[in-house]
C-alpha positions in Angstrom: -18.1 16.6 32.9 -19.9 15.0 29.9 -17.9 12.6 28.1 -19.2 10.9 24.9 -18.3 8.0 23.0 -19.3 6.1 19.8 -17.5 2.8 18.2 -18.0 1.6 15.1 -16.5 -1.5 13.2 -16.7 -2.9 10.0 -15.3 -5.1 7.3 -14.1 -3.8 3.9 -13.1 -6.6 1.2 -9.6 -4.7 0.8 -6.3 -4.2 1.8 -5.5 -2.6 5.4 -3.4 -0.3 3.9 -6.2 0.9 1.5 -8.9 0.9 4.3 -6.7 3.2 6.5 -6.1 5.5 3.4 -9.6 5.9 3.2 -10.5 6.1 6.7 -7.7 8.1 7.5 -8.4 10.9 5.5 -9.7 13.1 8.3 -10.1 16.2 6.4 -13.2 14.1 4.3 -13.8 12.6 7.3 -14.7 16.0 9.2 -16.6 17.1 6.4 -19.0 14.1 6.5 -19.2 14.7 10.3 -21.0 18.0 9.7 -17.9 20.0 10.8 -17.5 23.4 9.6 -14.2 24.3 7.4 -11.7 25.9 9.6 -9.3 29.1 9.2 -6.0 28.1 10.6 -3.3 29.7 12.1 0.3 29.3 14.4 0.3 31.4 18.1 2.2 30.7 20.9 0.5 29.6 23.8 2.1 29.3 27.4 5.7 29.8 25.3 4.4 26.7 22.9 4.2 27.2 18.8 0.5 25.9 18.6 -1.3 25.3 15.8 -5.1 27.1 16.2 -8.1 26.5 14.0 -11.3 28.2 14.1 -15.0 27.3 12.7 -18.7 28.2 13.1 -20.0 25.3 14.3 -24.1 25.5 14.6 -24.1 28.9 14.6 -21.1 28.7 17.5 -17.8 29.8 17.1 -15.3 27.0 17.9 -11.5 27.3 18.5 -9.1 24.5 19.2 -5.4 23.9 19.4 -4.8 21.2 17.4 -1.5 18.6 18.4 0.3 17.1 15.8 -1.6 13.6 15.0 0.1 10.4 15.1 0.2 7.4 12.6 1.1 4.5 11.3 0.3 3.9 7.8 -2.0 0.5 7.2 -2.6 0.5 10.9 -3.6 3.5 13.0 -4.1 6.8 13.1 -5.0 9.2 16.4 -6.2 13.0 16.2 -6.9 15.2 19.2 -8.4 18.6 19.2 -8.1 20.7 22.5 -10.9 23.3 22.6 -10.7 26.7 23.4 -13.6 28.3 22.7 -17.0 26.5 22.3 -19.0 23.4 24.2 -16.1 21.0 23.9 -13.3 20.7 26.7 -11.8 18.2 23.7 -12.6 15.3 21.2 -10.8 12.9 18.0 -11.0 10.1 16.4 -8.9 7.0 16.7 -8.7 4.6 13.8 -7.3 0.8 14.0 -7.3 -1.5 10.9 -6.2 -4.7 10.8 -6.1 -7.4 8.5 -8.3 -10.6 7.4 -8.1 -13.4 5.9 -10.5 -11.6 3.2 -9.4 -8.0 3.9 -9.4 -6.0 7.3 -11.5 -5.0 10.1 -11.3 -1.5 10.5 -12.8 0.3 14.0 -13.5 4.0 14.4 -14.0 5.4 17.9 -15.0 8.8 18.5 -14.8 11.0 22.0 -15.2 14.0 23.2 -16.0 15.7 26.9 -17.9 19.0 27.4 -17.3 20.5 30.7 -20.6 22.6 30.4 -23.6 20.8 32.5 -26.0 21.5 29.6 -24.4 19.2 27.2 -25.0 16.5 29.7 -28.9 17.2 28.6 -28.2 17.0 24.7 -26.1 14.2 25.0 -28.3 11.4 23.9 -29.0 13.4 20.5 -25.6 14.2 20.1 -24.4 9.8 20.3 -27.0 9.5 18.1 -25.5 12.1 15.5 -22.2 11.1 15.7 -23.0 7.3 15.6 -25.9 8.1 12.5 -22.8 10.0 10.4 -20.3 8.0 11.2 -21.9 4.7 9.8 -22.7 6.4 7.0 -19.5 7.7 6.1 -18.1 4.1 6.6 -20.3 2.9 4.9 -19.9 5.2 1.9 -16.4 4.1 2.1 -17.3 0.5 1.6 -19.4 1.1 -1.4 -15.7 3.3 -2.7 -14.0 -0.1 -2.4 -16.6 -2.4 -3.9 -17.2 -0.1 -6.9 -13.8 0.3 -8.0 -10.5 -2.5 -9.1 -8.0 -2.4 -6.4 -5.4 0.2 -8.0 -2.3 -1.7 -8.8 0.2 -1.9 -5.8 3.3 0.0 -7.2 4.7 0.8 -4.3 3.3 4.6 -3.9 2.2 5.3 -0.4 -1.4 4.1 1.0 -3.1 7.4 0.3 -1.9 8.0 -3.5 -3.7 4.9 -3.8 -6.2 5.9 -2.5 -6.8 8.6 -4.3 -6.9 6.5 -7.5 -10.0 5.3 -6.1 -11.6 8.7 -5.2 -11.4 9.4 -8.9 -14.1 7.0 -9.7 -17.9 7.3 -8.5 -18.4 9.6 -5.4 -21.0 10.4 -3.0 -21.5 13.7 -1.6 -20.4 11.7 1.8 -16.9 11.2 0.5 -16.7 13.7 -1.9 -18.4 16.9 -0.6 -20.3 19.4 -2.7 -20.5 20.4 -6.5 -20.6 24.4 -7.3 -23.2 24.9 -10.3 -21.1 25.2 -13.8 -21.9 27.8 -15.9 -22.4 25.3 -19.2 -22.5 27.9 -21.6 -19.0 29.1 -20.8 -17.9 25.9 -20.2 -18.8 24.3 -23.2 -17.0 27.7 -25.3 -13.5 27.1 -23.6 -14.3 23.1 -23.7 -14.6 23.7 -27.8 -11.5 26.2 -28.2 -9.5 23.7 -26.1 -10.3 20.6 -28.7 -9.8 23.3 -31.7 -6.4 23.4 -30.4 -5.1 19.7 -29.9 -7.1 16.4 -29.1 -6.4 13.3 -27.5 -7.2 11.0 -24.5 -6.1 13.2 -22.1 -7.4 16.0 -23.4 -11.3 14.7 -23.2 -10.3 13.3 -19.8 -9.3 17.1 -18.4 -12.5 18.1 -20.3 -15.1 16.0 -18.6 -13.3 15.9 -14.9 -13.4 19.9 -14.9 -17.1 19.7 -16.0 -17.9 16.5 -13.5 -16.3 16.3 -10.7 -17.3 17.7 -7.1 -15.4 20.8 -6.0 -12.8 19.8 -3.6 -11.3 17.5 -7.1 -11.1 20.5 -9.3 -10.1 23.4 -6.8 -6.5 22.0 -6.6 -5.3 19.6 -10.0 -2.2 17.6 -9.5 -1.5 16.8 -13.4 1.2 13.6 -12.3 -1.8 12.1 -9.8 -4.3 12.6 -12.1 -2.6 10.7 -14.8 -2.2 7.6 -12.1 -6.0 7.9 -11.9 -6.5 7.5 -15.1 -3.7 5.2 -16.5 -2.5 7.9 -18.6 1.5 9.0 -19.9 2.4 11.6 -17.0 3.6 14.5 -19.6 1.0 14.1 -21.7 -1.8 14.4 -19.1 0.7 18.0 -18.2 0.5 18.9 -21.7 -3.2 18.8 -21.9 -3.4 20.9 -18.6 -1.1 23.6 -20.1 -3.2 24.0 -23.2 -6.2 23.9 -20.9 -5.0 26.9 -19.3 -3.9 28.9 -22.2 -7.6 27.9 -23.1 -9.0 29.3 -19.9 -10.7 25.7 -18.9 -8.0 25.8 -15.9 -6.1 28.3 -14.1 -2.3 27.6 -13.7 -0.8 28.2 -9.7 2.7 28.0 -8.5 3.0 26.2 -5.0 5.8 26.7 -3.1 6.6 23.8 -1.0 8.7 23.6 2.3 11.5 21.5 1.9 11.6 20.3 5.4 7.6 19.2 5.7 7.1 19.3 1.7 3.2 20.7 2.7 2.3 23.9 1.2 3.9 26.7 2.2 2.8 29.6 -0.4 0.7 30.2 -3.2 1.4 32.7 -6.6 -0.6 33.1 -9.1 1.8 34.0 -11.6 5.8 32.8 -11.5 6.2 36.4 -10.7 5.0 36.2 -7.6 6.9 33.9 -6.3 9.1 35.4 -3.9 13.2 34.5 -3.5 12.7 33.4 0.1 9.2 31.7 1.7 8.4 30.9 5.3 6.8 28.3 6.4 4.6 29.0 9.3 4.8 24.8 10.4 8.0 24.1 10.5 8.5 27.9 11.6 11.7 28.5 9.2 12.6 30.5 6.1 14.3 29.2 2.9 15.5 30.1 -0.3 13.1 28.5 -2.8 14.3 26.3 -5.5 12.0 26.4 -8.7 13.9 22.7 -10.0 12.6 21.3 -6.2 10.1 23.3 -4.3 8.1 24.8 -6.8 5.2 22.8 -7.9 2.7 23.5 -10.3 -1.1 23.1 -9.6 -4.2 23.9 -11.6 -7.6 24.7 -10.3 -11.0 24.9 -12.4 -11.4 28.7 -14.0 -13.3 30.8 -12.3 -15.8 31.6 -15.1 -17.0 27.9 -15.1 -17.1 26.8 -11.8 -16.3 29.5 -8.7 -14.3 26.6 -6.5 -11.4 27.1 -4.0 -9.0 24.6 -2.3 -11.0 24.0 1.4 -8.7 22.1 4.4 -10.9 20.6 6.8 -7.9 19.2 8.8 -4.5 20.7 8.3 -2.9 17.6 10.3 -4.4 14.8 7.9 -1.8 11.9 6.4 -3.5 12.9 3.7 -1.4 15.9 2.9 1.9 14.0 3.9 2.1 10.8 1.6 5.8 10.6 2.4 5.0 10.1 6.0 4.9 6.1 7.2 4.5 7.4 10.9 4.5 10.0 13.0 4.6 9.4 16.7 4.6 11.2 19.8 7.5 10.8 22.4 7.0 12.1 26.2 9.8 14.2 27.8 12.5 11.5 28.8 10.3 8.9 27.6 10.8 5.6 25.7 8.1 3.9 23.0 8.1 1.3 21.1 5.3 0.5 18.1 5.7 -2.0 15.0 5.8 0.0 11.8 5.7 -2.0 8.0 8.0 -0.8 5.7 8.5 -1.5 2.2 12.5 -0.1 2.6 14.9 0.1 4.7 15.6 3.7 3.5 14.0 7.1 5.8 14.5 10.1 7.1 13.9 10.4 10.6 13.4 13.9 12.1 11.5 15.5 14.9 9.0 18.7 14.5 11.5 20.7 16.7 15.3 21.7 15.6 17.0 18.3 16.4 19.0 17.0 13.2 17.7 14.4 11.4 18.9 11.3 10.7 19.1 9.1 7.3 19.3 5.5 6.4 20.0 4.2 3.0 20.4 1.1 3.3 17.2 -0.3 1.5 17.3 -3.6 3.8 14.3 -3.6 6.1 15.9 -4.0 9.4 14.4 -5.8 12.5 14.8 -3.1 14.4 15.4 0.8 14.5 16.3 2.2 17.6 16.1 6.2 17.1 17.8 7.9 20.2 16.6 12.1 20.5 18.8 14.3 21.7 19.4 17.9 21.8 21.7 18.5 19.2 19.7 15.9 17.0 19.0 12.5 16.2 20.6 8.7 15.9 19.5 5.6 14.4 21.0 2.2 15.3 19.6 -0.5 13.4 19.6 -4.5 13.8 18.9 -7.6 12.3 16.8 -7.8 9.1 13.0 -7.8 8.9 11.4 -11.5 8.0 8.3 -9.7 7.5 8.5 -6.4 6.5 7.5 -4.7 9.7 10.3 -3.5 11.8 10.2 -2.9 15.5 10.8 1.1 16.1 12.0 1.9 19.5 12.3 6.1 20.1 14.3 7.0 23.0 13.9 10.7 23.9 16.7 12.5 26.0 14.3 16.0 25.5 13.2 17.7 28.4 9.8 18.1 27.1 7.6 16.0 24.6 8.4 15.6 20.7 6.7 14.6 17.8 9.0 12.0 15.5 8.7 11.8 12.1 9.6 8.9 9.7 9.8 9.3 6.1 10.2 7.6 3.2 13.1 7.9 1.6 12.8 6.2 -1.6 8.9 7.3 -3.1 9.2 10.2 -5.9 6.2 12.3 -5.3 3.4 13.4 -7.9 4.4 16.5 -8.0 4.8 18.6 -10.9 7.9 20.6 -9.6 9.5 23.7 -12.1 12.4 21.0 -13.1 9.8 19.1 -15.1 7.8 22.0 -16.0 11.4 24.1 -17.6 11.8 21.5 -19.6 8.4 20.9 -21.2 7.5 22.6 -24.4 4.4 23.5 -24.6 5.2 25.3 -21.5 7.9 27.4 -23.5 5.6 28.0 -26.3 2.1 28.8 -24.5 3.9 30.8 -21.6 6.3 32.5 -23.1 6.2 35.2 -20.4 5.5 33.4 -17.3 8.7 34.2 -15.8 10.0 35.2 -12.4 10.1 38.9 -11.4 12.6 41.1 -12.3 15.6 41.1 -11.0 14.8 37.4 -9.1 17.2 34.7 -9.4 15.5 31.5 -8.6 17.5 28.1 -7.9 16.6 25.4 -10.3 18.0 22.1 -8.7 19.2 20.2 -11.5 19.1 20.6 -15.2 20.7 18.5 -18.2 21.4 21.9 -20.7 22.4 21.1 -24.3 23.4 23.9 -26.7 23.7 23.2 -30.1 25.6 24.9 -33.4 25.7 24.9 -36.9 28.1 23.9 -39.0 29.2 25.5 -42.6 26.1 27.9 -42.9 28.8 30.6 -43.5 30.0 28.7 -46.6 26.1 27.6 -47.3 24.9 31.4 -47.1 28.2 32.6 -50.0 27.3 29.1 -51.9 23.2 29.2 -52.4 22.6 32.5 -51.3 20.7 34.6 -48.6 17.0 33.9 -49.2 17.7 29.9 -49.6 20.3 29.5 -47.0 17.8 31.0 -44.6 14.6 28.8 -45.4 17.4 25.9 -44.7 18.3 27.5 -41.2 14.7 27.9 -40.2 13.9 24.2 -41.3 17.2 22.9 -38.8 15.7 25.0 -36.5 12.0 23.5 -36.9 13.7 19.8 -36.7 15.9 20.8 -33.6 12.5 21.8 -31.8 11.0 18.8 -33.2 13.6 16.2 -31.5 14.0 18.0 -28.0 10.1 18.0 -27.7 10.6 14.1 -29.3 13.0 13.8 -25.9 11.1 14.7 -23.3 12.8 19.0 -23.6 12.4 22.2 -24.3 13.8 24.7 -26.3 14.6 27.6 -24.4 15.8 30.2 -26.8 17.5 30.4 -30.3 20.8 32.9 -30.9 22.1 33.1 -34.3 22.5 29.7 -35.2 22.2 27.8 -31.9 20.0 26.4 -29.7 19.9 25.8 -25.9 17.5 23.3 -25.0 16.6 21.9 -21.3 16.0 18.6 -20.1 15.5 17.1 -17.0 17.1 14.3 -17.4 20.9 14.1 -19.0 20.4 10.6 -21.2 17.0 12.2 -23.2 19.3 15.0 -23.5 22.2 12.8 -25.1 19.7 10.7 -26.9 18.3 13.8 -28.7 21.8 15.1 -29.4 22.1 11.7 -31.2 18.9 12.4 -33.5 20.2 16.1 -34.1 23.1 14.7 -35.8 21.5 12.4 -37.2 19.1 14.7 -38.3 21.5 16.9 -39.6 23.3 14.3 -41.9 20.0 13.3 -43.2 18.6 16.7 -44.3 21.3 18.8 -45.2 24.4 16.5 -45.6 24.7 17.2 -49.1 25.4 21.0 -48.2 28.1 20.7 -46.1 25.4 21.4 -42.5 26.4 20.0 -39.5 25.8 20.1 -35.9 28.6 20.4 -32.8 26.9 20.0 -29.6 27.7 20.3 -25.7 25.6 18.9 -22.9 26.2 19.8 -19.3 23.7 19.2 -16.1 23.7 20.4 -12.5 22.0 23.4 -10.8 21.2 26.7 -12.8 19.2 29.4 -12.0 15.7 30.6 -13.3 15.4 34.4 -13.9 13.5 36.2 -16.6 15.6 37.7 -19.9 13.6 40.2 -22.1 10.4 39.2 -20.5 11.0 35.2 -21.1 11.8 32.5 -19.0 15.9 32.2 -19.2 18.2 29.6 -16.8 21.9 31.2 -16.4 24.5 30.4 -14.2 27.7 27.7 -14.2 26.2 25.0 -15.9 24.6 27.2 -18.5 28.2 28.4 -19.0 30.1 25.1 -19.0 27.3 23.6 -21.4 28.1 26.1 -23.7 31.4 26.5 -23.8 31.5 22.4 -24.1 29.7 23.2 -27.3 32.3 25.2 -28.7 34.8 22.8 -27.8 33.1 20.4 -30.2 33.7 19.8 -33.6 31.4 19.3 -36.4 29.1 16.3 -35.8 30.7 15.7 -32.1 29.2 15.6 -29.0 31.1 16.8 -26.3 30.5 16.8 -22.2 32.6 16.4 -19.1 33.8 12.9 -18.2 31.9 13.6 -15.2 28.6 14.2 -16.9 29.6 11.0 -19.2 30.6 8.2 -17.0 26.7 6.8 -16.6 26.3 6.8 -20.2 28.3 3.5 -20.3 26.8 2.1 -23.5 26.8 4.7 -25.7 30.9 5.8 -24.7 31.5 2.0 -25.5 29.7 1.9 -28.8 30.8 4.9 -29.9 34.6 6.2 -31.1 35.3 9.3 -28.7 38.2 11.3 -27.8 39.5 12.2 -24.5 41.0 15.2 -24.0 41.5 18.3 -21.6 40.4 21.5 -22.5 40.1 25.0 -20.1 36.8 26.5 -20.3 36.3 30.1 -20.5 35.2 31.3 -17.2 36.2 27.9 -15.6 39.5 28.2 -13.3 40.7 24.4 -13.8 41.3 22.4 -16.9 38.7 20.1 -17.6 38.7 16.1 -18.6 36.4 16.1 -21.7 34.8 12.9 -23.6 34.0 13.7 -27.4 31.6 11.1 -29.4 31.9 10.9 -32.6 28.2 11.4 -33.9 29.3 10.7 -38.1 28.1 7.2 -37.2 24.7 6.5 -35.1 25.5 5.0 -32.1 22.9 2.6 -31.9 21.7 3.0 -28.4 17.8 4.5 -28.2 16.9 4.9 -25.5 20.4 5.7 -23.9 21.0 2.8 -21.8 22.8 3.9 -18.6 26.0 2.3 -17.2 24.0 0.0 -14.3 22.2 -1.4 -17.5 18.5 0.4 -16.8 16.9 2.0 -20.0 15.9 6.0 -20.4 
């Protein structure tokens, strides 16, 4: 048997965290080794759920199994492919990085053993290959790190910030390819997209679709992007939505597991997107939430640049940022590795169908011990960390090996899931239709849902007449749009003389409830107009209503019927709903009072704020004294 070997170090002027972003990466990092792109799929082999991938490989067809790799984000990661098929027996990478006084040392080592005697022959050309791309690639890497600031440390995992680096200048070592662009039609959809709006973020989308190598503009994270480029997070969204209604962009739905939060589906339109996905890894179905699984995700129009999304290593870090390690555990067998942590709060769960386990205590604890049993997992933690690393110690009571997974449990992701989407609107405007199927009820996790009335248009329509009193309904109606966009929502239909708006946040929803009054007294005081408003938020559910986006459900009804509760000018919501809104309840004169809701078995404990006077508070501060 052949085996082959080739170690490489070197010294990057960065943090070890960064370094093993970058290094770590091993989907780029396959592609600069001159592997081909594989086709992946799960099969059961000797009664084990395996994960298979397949490639041509110099003109050979390859197949693997390839194991779970394990990591420990800033400080190593190991990948192992088993081969099949092919001239392999098997082969990986390890990675160790460490730090220096000015940065870290990071080492590559790269094996593999070929039980065929002919290898044995080629071997010489093949070290020199693997040794001749590997120090290239590292090297490449080190020119990333010289060439760009050191993003700002915000706490976001190791490989977001990475990425904010990867958005600068690339080689086609880190960066792969760039499909030819079709200028002409490029340059037509570039112009109709600056007819329609302008701005910073708009010339950014512009020149990233029309620069950038393939693998950033086959799959467009509108959240991450804006990181990149120091840019407001909705308004990097909005310029993606109207690059799509301009045909720049192509707008994708990905449904994402809840359990491993990878990709588990892809729609093209929110009508595709079934009630209930499976996910091949984790090898369980779910019902999908729109609000928290649903994440939207642009890729470059295929009339100016033919790209699609290409995964060179489905077990990359990479694709799990919430990961801080993942470890392997033998049958019955104990391991202990020192992991850094920024909090004390994870999730710790297995790849099998043990329970997980939570902490939330955010202290960073000396040590973890995580005991695996059959039924599921325990944590047991002790002392506090003087360091910030924290001495992990699995204990496995399995009868066969495990994979162990820690998460963080405090890191929001970049995603742009249907909770923020719903309540955008320039969404509701420019997809009016994009709805789910017919018939489809899809969970949205939680939603802050204000509905909003009009007071004395009866008597306004007898006193100035039909014609007049409408141009002054259509004008509320213009400001009311005006103030939930203002907010951070959405309108999401009209009826009569009310609006229900969506928000994905309840104190933007208060604080434009606030301005609509406001508003109201402003404009059309004089006339006798008022507002009376209701704000409820929990889960709803996402369905499409005469060919429209729609949300229904028990807090659609219980925001509503809050509203009618209301009196002119007045505010009301649930004490409930109200209690975080500390500053504006003690600004404010409010009435307390329970009312039964329509549809609602028990009476209810209302707040009502008196919105004849401003409250003062914008942004709404919450009760534990953070702003909106």
């Amino acid at each position: 048997m052949s085996e082959t070997t080739v170690t490489i170090e070197r010294e990057y002027p960065a943090p070890a965290a960064l370094v093993w972003a970058l290094l770590g990466d091993t989907g780029r990092f396959d592609r600069a080794m001159g592997l081909g792109l594989p086709a992946y799929r799960w099969e059961l082999v000797d009664g084990r759920r395996e994960h298979i991938g397949r490639a041509l490989q110099n003109g050979l067809k390859v197949e693997w199994i390839e194991p779970p790799y394990e990591w420990i984000e800033g400080r190593m990661l190991h990948g192992t492919r088993r081969f099949i098929k092919g001239p392999l027996g098997s082969g990986g990478v390890h990675i160790d990085v460490e730090p220096t006084p000015n940065g870290s040392r990071a080492r590559a080592r790269l094996w593999g053993d070929a039980p065929h005697w002919y290898m044995t022959l080629i071997q010489p050309l093949v070290v020199a290959q693997l040794r001749k791309r590997a120090s290239a690639y590292l090297d490449a890497i080190g020119e990333i790190l010289r060439g760009a600031a050191t993003p700002v440390d915000d706490g976001a995992p190791a490989v977001v910030q990475a990425s904010a680096l990867l958005g600068g200048p690339t080689s086609a070592m880190t960066s792969g390819s760039t499909t030819p662009i079709d200028r002409a039609e490029y340059q037509r959809r570039a112009e109709r997209l600056r007819a329609t709006v302008s701005g910073p973020s708009i010339d950014r989308v512009i020149s990233w679709v029309g620069e950038r190598p393939d693998e950033d503009v086959a799959q467009m994270q509108p959240f991450a992007l804006a990181r990149t480029w120091g840019l407001p997070r909705r308004e990097v969204l909005r310029a993606f939505l109207h690059a799509t209604r301009a045909g720049l962009v192509d707008l994708d739905w990905q449904v994402n597991c809840p359990v491993c939060r990878v990709a588990a589906a892809v729609a093209n339109t929110l009508e595709g997107v079934t009630r209930q996905v499976h996910c091949e890894a984790c090898n369980i179905a779910y019902d999908v939430d729109f609000g928290r699984s649903v994440e939207a995700v642009f890729r470059c129009h295929s009339a100016v640049r033919a790209v699609t999304p290409a995964v060179f290593c489905a077990a990359s870090p990479t694709l799990r940022p919430h990961v801080v390690a993942q470890l392997g555990v033998e049958a019955r067998g104990r391991r202990e590795q020192s992991v850094p942590l920024r909090n004390g709060g994870l999730l710790v769960r297995t790849l099998g169908p043990q329970r997980p386990a939570e902490r939330t205590d955010e202290d960073v604890p000396a040590e973890l011990h995580v005991r695996i049993a059959a039924e599921g997992i325990t944590l047991e933690a002790r002392g506090q960390s003087v360091d910030g690393t924290t001495a992990i110690v699995l204990e496995s009571e399995l009868d066969a090996p495990c994979t162990v997974v820690i998460e963080r449990g405090t890191w929001s992701s970049d995603a742009v899931l249907g909770a923020a989407v719903a309540s955008l609107p320039e969404f509701m405007e420019l997809f009016a239709t994009e709805a789910p199927a017919a018939g489809l009820e899809l969970t949205v996790g939680r939603l802050a849902l204000l509905f909003s009335d009009l007071t004395g248009s009866t008597a306004l329509y007898e006193r100035v007449g039909d014609a007049r009193a409408f141009a002054i309904v259509q004008e509320h109606f213009r400001s009311m749009e005006a103030i939930v966009a203002a907010h951070d929502g959405a309108v999401v239909k009209t009826m009569g003389d009310a609006v229900m708006a969506s928000f994905s946040r309840t104190d933007h929803a208060v604080a434009a409830a606030i301005a609509m009054a406001a508003a109201a007294r402003r404009d059309h005081g004089e006339l006798g107009i008022g507002v009376k408003l209701g704000i409820h938020e929990g889960p709803c559910l996402a369905v499409r209503a005469n060919d429209r986006l729609d949300f229904f459900g028990t807090t659609v009804n219980v925001a509503a019927r809050l509203q009618a509760q209301a009196r002119a000018s007045e505010l009301v919501m649930t004490a409930e709903v109200a209690a975080p809104l500390g500053a504006v309840l003690e600004r404010a004169s409010t009435r307390r009072f329970r009312a039964a809701l329509k549809g609602i078995a028990a009476e209810q404990d209302l707040v009502g704020i008196d919105l004849t006077v401003d409250p003062g508070v914008s942004p709404i501060e919450r009760a534990d004294g953070s702003g909106a």
